[in-house]
Jmol script that loads the backbone (N, CA, C; Angstrom):
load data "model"
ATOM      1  N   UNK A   1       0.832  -1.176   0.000  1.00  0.00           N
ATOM      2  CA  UNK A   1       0.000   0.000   0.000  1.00  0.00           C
ATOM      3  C   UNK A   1       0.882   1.246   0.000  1.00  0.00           C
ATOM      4  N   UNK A   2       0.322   2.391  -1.027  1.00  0.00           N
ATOM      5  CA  UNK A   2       0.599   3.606  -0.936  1.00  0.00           C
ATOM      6  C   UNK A   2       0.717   4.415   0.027  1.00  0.00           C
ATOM      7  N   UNK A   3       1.619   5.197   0.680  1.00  0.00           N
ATOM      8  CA  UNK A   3       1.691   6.255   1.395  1.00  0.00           C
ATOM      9  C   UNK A   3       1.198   7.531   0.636  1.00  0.00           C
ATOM     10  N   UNK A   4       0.211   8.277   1.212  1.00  0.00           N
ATOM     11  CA  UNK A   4      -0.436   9.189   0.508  1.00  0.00           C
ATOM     12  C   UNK A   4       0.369  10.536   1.060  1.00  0.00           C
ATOM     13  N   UNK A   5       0.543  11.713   0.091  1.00  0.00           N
ATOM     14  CA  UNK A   5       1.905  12.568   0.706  1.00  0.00           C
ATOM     15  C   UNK A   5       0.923  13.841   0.626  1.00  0.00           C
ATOM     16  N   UNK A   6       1.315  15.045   2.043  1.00  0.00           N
ATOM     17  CA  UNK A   6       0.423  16.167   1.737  1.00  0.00           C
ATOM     18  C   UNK A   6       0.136  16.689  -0.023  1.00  0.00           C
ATOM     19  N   UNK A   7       0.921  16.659  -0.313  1.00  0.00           N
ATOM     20  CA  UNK A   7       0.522  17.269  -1.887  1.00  0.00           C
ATOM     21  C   UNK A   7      -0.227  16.306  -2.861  1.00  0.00           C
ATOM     22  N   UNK A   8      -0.263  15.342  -2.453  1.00  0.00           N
ATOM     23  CA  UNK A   8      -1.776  14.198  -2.742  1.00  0.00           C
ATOM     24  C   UNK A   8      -2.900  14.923  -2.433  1.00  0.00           C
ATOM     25  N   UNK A   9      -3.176  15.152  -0.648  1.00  0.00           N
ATOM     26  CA  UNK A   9      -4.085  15.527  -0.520  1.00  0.00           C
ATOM     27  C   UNK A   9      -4.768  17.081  -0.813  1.00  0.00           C
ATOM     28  N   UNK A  10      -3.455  17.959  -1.516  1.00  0.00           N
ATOM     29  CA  UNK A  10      -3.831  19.435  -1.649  1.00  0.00           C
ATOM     30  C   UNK A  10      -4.481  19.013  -3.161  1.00  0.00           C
ATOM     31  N   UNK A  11      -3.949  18.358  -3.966  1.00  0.00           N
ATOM     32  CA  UNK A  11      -4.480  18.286  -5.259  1.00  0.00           C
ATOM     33  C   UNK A  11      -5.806  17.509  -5.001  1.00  0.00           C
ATOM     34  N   UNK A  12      -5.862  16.337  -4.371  1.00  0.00           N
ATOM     35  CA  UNK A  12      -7.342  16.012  -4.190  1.00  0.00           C
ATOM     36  C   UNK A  12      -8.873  17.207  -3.649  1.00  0.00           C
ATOM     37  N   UNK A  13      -8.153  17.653  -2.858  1.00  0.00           N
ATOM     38  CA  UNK A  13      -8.833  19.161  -2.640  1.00  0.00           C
ATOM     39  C   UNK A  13      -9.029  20.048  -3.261  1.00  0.00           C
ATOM     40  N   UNK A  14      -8.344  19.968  -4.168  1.00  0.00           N
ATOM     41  CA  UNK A  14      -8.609  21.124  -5.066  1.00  0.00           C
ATOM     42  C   UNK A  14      -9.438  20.296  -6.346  1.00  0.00           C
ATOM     43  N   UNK A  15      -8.912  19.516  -6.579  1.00  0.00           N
ATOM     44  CA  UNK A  15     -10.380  18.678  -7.646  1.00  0.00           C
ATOM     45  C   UNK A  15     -11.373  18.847  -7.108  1.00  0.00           C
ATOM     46  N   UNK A  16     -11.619  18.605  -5.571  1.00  0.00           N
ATOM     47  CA  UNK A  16     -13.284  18.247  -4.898  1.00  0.00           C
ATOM     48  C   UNK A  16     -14.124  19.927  -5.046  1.00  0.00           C
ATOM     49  N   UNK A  17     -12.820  20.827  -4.933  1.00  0.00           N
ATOM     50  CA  UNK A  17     -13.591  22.124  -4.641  1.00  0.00           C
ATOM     51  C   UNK A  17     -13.645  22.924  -6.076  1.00  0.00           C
ATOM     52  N   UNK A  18     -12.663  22.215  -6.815  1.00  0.00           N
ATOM     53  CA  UNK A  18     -13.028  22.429  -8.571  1.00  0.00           C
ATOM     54  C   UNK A  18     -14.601  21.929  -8.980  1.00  0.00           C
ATOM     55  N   UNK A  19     -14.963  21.375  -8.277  1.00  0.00           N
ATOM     56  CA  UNK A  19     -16.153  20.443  -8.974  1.00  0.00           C
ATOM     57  C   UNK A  19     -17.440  21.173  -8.422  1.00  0.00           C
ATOM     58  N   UNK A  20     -17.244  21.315  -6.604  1.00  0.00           N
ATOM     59  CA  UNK A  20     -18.056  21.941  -5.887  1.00  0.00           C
ATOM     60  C   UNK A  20     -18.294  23.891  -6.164  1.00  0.00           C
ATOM     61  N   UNK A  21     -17.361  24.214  -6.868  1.00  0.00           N
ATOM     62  CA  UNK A  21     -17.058  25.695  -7.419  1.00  0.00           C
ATOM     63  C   UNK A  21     -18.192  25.484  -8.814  1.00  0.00           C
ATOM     64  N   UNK A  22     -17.640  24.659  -9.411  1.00  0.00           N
ATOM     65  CA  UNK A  22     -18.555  24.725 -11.037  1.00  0.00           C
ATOM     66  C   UNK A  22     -20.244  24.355 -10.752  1.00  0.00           C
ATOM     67  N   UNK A  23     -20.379  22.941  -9.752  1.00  0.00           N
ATOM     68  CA  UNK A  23     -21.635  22.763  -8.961  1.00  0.00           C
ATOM     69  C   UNK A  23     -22.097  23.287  -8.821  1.00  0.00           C
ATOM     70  N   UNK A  24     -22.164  24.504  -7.834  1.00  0.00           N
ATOM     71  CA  UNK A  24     -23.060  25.431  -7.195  1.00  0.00           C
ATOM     72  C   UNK A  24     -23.099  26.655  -7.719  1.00  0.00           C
ATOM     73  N   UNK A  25     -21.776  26.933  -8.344  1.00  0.00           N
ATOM     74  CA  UNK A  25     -21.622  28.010  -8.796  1.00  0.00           C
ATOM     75  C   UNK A  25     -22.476  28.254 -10.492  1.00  0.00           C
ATOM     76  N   UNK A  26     -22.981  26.936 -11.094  1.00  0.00           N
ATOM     77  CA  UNK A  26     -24.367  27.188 -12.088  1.00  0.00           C
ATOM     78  C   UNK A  26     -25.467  26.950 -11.744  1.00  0.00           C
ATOM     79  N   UNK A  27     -25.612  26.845 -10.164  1.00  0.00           N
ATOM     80  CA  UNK A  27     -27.321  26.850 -10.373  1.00  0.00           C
ATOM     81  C   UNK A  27     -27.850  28.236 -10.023  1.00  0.00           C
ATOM     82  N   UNK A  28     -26.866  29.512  -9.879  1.00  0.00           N
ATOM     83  CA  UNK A  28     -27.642  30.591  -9.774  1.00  0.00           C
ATOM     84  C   UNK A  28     -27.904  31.033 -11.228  1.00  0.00           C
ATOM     85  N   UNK A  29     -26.982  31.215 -11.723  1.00  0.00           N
ATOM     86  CA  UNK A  29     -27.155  31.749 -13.255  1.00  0.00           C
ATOM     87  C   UNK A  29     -28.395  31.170 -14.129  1.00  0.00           C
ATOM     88  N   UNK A  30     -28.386  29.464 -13.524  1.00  0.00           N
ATOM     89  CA  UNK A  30     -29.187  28.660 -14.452  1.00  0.00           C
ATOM     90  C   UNK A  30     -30.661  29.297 -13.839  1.00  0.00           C
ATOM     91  N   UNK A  31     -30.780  29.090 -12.440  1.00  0.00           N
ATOM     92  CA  UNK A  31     -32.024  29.906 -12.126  1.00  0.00           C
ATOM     93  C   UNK A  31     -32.169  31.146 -12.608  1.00  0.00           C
ATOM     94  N   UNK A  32     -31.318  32.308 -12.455  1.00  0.00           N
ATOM     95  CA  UNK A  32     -31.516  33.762 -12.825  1.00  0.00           C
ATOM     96  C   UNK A  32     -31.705  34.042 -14.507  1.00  0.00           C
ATOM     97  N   UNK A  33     -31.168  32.733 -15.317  1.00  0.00           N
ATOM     98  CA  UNK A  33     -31.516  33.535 -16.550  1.00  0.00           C
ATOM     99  C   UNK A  33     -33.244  32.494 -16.766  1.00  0.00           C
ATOM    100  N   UNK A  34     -33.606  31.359 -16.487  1.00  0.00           N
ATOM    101  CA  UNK A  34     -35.012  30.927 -16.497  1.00  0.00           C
ATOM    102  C   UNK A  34     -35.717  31.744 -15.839  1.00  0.00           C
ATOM    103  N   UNK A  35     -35.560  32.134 -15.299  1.00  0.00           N
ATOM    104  CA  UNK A  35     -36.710  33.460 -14.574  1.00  0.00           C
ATOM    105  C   UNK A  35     -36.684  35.135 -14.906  1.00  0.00           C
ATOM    106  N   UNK A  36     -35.624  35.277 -15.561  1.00  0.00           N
ATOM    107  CA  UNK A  36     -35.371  36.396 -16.584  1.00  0.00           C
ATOM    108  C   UNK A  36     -36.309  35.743 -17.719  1.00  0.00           C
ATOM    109  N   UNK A  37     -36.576  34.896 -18.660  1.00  0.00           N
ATOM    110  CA  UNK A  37     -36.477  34.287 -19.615  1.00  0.00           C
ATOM    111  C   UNK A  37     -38.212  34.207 -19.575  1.00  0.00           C
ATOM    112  N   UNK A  38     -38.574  33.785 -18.492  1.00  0.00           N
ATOM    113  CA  UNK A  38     -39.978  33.259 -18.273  1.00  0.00           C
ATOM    114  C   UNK A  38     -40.461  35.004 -18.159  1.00  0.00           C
ATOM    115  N   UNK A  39     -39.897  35.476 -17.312  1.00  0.00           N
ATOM    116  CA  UNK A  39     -41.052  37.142 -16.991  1.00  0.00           C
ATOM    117  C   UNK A  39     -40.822  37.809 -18.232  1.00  0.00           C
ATOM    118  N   UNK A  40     -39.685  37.773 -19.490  1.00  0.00           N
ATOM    119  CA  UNK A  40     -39.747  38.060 -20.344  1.00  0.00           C
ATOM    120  C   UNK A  40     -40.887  37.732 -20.923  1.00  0.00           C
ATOM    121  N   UNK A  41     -41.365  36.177 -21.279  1.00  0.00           N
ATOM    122  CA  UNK A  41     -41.910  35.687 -22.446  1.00  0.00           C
ATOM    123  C   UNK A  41     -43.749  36.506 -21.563  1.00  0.00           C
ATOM    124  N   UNK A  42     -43.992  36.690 -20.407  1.00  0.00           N
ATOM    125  CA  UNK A  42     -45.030  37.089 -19.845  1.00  0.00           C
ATOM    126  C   UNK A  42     -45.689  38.440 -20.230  1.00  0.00           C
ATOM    127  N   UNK A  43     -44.125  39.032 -19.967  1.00  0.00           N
ATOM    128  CA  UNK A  43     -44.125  40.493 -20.285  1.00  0.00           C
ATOM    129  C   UNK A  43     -44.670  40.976 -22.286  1.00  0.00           C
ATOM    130  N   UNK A  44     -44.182  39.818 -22.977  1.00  0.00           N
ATOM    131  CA  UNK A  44     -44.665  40.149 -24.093  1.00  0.00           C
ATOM    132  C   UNK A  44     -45.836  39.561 -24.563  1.00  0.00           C
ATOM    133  N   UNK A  45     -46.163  38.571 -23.476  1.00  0.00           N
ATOM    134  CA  UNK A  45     -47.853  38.175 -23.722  1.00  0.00           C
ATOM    135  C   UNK A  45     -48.617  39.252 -23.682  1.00  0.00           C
ATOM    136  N   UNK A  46     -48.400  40.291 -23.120  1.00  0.00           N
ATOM    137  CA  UNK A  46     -48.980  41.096 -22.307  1.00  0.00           C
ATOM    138  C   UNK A  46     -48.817  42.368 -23.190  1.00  0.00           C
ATOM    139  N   UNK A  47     -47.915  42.639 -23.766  1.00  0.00           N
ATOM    140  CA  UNK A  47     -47.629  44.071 -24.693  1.00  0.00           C
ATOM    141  C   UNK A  47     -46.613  43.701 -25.885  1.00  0.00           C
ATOM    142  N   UNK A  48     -47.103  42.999 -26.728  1.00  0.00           N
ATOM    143  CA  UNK A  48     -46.035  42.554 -27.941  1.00  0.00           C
ATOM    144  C   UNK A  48     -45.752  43.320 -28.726  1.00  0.00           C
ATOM    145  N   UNK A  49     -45.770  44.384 -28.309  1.00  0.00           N
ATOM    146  CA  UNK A  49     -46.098  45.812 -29.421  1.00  0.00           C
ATOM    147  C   UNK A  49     -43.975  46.299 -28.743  1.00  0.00           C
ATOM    148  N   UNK A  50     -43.726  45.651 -27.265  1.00  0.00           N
ATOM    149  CA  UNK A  50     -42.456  46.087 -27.221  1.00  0.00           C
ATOM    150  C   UNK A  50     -41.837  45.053 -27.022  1.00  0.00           C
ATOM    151  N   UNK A  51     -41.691  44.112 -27.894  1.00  0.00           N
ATOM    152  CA  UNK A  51     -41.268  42.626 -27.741  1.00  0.00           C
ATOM    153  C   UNK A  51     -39.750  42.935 -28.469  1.00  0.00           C
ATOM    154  N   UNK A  52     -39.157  43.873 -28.675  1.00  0.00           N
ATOM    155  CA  UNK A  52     -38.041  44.303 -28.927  1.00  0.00           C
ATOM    156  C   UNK A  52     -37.249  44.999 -28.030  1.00  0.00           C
ATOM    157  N   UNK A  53     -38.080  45.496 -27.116  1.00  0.00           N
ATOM    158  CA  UNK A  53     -37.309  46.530 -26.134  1.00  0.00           C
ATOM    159  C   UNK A  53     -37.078  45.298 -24.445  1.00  0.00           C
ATOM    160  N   UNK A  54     -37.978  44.554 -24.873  1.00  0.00           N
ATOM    161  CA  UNK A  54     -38.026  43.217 -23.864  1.00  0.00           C
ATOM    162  C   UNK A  54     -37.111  42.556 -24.028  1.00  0.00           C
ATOM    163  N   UNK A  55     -36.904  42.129 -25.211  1.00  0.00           N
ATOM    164  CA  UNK A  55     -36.239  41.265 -25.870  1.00  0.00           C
ATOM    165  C   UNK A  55     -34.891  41.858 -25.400  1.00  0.00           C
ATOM    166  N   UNK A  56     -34.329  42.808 -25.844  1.00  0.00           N
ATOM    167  CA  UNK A  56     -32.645  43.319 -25.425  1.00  0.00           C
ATOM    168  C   UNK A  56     -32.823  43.235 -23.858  1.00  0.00           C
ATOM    169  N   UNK A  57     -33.695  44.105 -23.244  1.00  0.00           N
ATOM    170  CA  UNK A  57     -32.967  43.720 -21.833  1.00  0.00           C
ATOM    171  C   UNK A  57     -33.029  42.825 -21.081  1.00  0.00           C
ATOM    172  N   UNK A  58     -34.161  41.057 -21.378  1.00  0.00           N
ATOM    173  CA  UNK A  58     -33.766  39.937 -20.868  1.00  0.00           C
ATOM    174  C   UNK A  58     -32.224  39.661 -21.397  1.00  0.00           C
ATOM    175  N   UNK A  59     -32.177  39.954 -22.659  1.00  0.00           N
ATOM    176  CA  UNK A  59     -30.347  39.569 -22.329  1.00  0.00           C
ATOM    177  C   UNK A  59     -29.235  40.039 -22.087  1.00  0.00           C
ATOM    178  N   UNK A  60     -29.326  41.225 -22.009  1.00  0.00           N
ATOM    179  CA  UNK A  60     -28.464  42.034 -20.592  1.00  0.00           C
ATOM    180  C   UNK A  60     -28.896  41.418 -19.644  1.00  0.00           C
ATOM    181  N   UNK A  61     -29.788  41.198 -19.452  1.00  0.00           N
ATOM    182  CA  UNK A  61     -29.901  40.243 -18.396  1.00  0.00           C
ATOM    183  C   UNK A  61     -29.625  39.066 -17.557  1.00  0.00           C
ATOM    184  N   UNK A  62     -29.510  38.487 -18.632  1.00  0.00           N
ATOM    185  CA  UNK A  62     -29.386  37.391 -18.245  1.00  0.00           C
ATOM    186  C   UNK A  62     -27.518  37.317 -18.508  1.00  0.00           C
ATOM    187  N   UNK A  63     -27.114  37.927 -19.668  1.00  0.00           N
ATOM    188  CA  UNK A  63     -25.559  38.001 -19.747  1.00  0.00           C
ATOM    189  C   UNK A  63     -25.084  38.845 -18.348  1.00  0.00           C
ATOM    190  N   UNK A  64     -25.716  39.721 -17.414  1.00  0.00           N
ATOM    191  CA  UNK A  64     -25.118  40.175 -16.452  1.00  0.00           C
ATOM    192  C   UNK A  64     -25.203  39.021 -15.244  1.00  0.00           C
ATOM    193  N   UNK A  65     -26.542  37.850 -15.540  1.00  0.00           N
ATOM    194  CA  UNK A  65     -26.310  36.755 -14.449  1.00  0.00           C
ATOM    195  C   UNK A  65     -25.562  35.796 -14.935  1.00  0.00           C
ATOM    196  N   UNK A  66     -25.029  35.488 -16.282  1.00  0.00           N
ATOM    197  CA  UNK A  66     -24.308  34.239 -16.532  1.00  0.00           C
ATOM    198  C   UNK A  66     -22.756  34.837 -16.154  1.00  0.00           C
ATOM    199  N   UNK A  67     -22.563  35.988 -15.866  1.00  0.00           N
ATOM    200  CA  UNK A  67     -20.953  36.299 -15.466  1.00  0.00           C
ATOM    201  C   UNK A  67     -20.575  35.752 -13.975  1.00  0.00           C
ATOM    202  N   UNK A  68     -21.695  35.652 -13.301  1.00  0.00           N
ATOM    203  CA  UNK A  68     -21.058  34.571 -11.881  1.00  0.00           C
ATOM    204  C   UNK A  68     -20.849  32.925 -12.419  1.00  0.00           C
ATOM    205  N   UNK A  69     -21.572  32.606 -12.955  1.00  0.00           N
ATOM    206  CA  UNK A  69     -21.007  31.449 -13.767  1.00  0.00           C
ATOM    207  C   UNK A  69     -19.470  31.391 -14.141  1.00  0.00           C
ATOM    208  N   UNK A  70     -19.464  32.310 -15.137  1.00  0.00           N
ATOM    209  CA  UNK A  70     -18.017  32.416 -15.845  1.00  0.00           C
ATOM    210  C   UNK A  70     -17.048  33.162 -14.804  1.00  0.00           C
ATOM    211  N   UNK A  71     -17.615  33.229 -13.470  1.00  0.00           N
ATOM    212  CA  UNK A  71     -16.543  33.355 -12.257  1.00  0.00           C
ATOM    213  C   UNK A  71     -15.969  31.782 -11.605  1.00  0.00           C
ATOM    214  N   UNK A  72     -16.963  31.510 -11.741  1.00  0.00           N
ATOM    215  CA  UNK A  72     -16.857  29.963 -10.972  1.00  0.00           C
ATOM    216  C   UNK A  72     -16.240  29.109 -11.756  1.00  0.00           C
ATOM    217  N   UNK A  73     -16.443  29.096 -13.610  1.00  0.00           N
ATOM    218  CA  UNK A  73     -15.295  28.526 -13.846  1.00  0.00           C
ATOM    219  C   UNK A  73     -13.985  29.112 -14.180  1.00  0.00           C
ATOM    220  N   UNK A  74     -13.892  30.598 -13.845  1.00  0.00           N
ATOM    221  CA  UNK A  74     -12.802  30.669 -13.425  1.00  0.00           C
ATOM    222  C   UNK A  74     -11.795  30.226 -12.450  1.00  0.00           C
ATOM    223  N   UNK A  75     -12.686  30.099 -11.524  1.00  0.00           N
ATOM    224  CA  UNK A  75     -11.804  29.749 -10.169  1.00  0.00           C
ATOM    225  C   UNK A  75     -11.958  27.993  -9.902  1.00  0.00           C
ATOM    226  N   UNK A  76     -12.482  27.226 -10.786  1.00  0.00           N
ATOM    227  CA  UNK A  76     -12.534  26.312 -10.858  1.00  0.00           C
ATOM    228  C   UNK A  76     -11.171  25.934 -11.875  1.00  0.00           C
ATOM    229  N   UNK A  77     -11.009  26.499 -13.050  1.00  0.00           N
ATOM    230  CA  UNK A  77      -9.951  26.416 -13.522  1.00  0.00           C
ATOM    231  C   UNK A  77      -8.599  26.513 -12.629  1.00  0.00           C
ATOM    232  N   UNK A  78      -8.809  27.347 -11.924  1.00  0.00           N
ATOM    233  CA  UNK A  78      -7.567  27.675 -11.229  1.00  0.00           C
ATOM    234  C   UNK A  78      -7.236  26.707 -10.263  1.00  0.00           C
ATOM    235  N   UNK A  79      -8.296  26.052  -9.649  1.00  0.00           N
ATOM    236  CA  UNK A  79      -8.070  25.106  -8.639  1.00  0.00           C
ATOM    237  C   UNK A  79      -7.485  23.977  -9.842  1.00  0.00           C
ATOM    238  N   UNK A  80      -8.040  23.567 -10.435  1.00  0.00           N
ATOM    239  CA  UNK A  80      -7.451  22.174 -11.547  1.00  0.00           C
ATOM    240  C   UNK A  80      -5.841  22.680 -11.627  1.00  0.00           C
ATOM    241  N   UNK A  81      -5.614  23.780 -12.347  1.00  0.00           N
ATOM    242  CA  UNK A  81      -4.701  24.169 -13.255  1.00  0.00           C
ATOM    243  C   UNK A  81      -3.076  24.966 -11.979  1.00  0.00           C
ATOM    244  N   UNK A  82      -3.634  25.603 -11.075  1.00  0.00           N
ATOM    245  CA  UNK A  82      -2.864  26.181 -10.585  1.00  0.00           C
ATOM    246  C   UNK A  82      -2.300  25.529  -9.380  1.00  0.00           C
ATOM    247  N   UNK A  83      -3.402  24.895  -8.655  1.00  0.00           N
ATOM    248  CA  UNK A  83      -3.172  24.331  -7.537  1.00  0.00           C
ATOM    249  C   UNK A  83      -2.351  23.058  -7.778  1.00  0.00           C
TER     250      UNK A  83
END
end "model"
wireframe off; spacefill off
backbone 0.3
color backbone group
C-alpha cells in the first residue's frame, strides 16, 4: 500500500472544490436567466407591441447573471490548473 503525501491531498482538494465551485456556482445563473427568460416571455404576452425593447434587456440580463457562472469557472480552472 501507498503512502499518501500532503501534496496528494492538496491536489485532491482542489479537484473536490473544482467540482463543488462549477456545482453550485451554475445553479444561480441557471435559475436567474429561467426566470429572466420566463417574466420576459409574460411580459410580451402582455404588450407585444415592445417585444423588442423586452427582448434586449432579458439579455443584458441574463448576460449580467451568466458572469457569476463564468466566475466559478474561473476559479474552478484555477483550482485544476494552478493548484
Amino acid at each position: 500500500m501507498e503512502n499518501i503525501s500532503g501534496a496528494d491531498l492538496v491536489r485532491a482538494a482542489a479537484f473536490i472544490g473544482a467540482g463543488l465551485a462549477m456545482g453550485l456556482g451554475a445553479i444561480g445563473p441557471g435559475m436567474g436567466e429561467g426566470f429572466a427568460g420566463g417574466k420576459a416571455c409574460e411580459a410580451i404576452g402582455r404588450n407585444p407591441d415592445e417585444a423588442g425593447l423586452l427582448t434586449r434587456t432579458m439579455l443584458v440580463a441574463q448576460a449580467v447573471s451568466e458572469s457569476t457562472g463564468i466566475y466559478s469557472l474561473v476559479v474552478a480552472l484555477l483550482l485544476i490548473f494552478v493548484v
